[in-house]
Structure formats: C-alpha cells, structure tokens
C-alpha positions as CSV (number, residue, x, y, z in Angstrom):
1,X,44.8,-45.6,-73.9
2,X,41.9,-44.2,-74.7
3,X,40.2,-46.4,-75.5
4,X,40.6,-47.8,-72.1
5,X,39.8,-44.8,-70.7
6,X,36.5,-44.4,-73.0
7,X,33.5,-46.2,-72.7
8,X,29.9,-46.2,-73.0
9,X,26.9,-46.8,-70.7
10,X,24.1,-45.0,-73.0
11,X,23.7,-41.6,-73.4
12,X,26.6,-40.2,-71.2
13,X,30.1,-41.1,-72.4
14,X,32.6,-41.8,-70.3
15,X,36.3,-40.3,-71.4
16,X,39.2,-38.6,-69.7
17,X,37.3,-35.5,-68.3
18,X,35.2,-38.0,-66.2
19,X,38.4,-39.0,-64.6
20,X,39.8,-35.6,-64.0
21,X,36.5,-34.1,-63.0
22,X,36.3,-37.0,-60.3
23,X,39.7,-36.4,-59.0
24,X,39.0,-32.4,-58.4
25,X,35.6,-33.7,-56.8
26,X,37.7,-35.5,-54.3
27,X,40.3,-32.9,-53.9
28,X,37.8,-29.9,-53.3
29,X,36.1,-32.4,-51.1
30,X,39.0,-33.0,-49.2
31,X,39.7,-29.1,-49.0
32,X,36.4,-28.6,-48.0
33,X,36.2,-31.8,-45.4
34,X,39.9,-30.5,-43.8
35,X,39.5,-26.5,-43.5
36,X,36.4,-25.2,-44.2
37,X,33.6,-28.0,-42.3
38,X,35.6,-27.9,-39.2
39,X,35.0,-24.1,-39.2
40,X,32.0,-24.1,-40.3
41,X,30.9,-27.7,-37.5
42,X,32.4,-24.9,-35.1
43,X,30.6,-22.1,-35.8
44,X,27.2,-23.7,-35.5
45,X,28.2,-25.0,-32.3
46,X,29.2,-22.0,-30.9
47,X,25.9,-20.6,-32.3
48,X,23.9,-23.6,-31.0
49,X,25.6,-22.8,-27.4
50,X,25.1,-18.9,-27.7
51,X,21.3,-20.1,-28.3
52,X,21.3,-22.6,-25.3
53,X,22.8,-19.9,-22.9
54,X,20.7,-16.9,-24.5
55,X,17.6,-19.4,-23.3
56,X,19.2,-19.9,-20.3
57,X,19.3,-16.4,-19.5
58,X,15.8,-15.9,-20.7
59,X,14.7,-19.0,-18.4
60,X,16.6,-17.3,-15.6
61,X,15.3,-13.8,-16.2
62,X,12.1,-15.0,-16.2
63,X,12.3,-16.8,-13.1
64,X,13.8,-13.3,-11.4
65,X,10.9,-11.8,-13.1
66,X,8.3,-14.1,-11.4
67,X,10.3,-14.1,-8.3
68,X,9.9,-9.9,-8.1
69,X,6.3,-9.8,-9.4
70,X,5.7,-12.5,-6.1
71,X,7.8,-10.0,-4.2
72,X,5.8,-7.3,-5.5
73,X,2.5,-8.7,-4.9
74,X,3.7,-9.3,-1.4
75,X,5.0,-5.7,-0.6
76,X,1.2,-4.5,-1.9
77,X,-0.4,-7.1,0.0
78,X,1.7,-5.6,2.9
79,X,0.6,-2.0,2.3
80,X,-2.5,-2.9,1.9
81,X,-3.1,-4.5,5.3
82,X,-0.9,-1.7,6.5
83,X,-3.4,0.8,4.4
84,X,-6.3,-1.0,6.8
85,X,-4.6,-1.1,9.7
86,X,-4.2,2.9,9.7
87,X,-7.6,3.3,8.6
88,X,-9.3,1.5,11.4
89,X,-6.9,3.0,13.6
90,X,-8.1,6.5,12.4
91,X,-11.5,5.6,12.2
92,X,-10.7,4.2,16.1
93,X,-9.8,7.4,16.8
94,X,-12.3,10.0,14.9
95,X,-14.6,7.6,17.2
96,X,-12.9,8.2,20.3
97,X,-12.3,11.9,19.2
98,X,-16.2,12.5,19.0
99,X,-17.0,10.6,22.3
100,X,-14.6,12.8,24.1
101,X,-15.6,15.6,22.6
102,X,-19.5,14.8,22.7
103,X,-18.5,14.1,26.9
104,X,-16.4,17.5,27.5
105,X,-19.5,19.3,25.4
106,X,-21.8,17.6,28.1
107,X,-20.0,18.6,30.5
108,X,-19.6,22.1,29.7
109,X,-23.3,22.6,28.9
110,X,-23.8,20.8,32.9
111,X,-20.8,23.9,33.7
112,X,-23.1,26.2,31.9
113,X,-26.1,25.5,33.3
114,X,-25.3,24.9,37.3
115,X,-23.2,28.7,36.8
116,X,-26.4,29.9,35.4
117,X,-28.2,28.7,38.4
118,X,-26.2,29.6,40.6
119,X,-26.3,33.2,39.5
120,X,-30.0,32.6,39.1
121,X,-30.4,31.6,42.6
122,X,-27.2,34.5,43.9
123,X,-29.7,37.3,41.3
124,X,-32.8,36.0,43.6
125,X,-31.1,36.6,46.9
126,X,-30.0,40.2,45.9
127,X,-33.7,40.6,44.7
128,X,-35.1,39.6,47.9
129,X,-32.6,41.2,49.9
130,X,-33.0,44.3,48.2
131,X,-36.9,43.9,48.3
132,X,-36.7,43.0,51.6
133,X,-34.3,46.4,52.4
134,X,-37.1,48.7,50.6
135,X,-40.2,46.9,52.4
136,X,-38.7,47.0,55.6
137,X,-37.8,50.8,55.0
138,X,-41.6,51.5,54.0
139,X,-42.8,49.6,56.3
140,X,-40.9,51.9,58.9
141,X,-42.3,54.9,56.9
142,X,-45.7,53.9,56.9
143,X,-45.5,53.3,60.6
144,X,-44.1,56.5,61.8
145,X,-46.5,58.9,59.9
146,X,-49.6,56.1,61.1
147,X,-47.8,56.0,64.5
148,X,-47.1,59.9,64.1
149,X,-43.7,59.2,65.6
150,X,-40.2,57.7,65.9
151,X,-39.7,53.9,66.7
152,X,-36.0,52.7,67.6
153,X,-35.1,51.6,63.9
154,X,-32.9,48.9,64.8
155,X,-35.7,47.2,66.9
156,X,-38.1,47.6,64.1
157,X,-36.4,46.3,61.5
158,X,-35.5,43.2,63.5
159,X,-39.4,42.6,63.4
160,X,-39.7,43.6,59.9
161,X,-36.6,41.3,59.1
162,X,-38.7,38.4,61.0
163,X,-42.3,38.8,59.5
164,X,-40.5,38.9,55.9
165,X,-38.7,35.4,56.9
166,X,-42.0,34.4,58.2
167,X,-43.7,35.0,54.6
168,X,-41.2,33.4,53.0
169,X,-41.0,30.2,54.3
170,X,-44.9,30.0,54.6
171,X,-45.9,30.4,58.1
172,X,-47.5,33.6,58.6
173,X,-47.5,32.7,62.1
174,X,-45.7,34.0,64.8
C-alpha cells in the first residue's frame, strides 16, 4: 500500500503524511468554516453597523449643529436689529430731551427777562414817584420862604402833581 500511496512529481514526494495533513486541512477548515467564521462574519457586521449608525449620528449631530448655528445667527441678527432699534430710539429721545430742554431754557430766560422788566419798569415808578414826592415838597418849600407864607398844601401839590405830569409826557404846556 504504500506504494500506492507514494509517488513522485519532482522534488516534493508524495506519501502518507500528505494524506493525513490534507484531511486535518479539511477538518480545521470545517471547524473553522462552522463555529469560528460565523462569529467572526458577525462580529464585523455588527461593527460595520455600529460604524454606519456612529456616522449616522455624526450626520445627524451635524445637521442639529448647523440647524442651532442658523438659529444662533438668527437670535444675533435679532438682537442686533433690536440693539438698533433702542439706539435710535434713545438717540430719538436725547434729541427730543434737548429740544425740550433748549425750549423750557427759552422760556425761562423770556420769564427772566419780562420779571426783570417789570421790576425795572415797577423800580422806575417808585423812583419817580418818590422824586416826584421830594420835588413837589421843595417846590412847596421854596415857595413859602419866596412867597414868605403858607399856601393850602393840598391845592399846591395838585399843581405841582400836574406840571411834573406835564414834564413827563413832554408838553410843558399848560
């Protein structure tokens, strides 16, 4: 039988130990083909899919990403036309401020001024009155020592009172 078995094709020989070595090939391929590729067939699938959905959640994180940076950019868009809207509307009203102020000053200064005249004009009075007291009591003076005697005072000072008014408004005529 073994020389059966034996033969030769050149430099390798081929004997018994071929033929066992061919069967435990088979066998460990057979192992290997019924419990350990299955697992291992499994294992890379359930690696390729844990790839696939990490990608998928990447893809979908980066869409929400996108989605709050547009949302973002919005909201600061937003504030920023808010930003401007209170700006004009304060510089509206530091405008309006001043104009009312710059009117009530105007308005006080006109106060001011028509008091002031007013006390002017009611200082002026007293003046003349007061003037007019003292000239028309040397005026009666003078004419009692020229006159040497006693005029009705009441009397005189109406004509005193009457050549003053006369003076003052220009006439000088009786």
């Amino acid at each position: 039988m073994h020389l059966l078995l034996a033969g030769e094709a050149g430099p390798i020989t081929i004997d018994g130990t071929v033929v066992v070595e061919l069967i435990a090939f088979l066998v460990m391929l057979a192992i290997l083909a019924r419990y350990v590729y299955p697992q291992i067939v499994t294992l890379a699938e359930a690696r390729q899919k844990a790839v696939a959905e990490q990608l998928r959640e990447a893809e979908k994180a980066r869409a929400d990403a996108d989605a709050q940076l547009k949302d973002a950019q919005a909201k600061l868009d937003d504030a920023r036309k808010t930003a401007q809207g209170v700006v004009e509307a304060a510089n509206k009203s530091a405008q309006q401020l001043r104009q009312e102020m710059k009117e009530r000053a105007e308005e006080e200064a006109k106060r001011i001024a028509q008091t002031a005249r007013k006390e002017i004009e009611a200082e002026r009075d007293r003046a003349l009155q007061s003037v007019r007291g003292e000239v028309a009591g040397l005026v009666v003076a003078a004419t009692e020592k020229v006159i040497g005697e006693t005029l009705d005072v009441t009397k005189h000072k109406q004509l005193i009172d009457k050549a003053i008014a006369e003076m003052a408004n220009g006439d000088g005529s009786r």
